[in-house]
C-alpha positions, 0 to 999 in steps of 0.5 A: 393481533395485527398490532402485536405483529406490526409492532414485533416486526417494527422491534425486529428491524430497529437493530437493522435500521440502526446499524445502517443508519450507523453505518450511513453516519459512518460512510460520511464521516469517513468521507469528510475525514479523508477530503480533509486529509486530502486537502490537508496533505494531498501535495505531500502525498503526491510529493512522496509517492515517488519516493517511496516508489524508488525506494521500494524498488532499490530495497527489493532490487537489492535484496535481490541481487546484493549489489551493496553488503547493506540490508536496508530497511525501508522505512530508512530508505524513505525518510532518510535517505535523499532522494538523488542518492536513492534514485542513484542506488537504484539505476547501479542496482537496476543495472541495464534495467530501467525505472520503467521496466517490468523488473523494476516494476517487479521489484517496488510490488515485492518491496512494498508487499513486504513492508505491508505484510511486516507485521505479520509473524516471519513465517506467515509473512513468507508465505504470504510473500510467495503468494504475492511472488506469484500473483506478479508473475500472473499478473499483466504489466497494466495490473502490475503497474496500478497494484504498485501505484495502490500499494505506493499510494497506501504506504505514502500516506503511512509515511505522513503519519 
């Protein structure tokens, strides 16, 4: 009897030594495929970052304010646009406001939430952005600045794809 017991408890928890095995080889193989990557393409990473950066910022700041008749998308901002030109853009757009401000700050959070959340059909996308909308008025200037730096770093690798 002790051993139909252990054997059923041993059958029973297969499935689970398994799955976490699974998702040991998983973790690790996930792991080696991202310091790949890192090393493959870390310095275009950190090269774009910036870029994408300004380009959030003068696509939300724009929005906003419509300082150019142009409806950007972001994507072109990025890729094709220089980036003097853009930078340039954004400062007459930004006005007295610097790159380093809390409204520019602003701006390239609702920028690069829009990009991220553009799949989504337009009315949950609107929804959502007013949810993020409020967030960055809660959120301290420490939490606004590392959500852009996630946000831009997570879009930047995006873009060299």
């Amino acid at each position: 009897m002790k051993k139909i017991i252990l054997l059923m408890f041993i059958f029973c928890q297969f499935p689970l030594f398994y799955a976490q095995a699974k998702q040991t080889n998983s973790t690790d193989e996930a792991a080696q495929h991202h310091a790949w990557l890192k090393q493959k393409f870390g310095k275009q990473h950190q090269t774009l970052i910036p870029k994408v950066a300004v380009a959030d910022m003068l696509y939300a700041c724009n929005k906003a304010r419509q300082i150019e008749p142009v409806n950007y998308q972001l994507k072109d901002l990025v890729i094709n646009m220089d980036k003097t030109r853009l930078a340039e853009k954004l400062v007459l757009c930004l006005g007295e406001d610097t790159l380093q401000s809390d409204v520019a700050i602003n701006f390239g959070l609702l920028g690069c939430f829009e990009e991220q959340l553009g799949h989504l059909p337009e009315v949950e996308q609107q929804q959502k952005m007013a949810l993020v909308k409020k967030a960055v008025l809660s959120l301290s200037r420490a939490e606004r600045q590392k959500s852009l730096t996630q946000c831009v770093s997570q879009q930047a690798i995006h873009y060299l794809q």
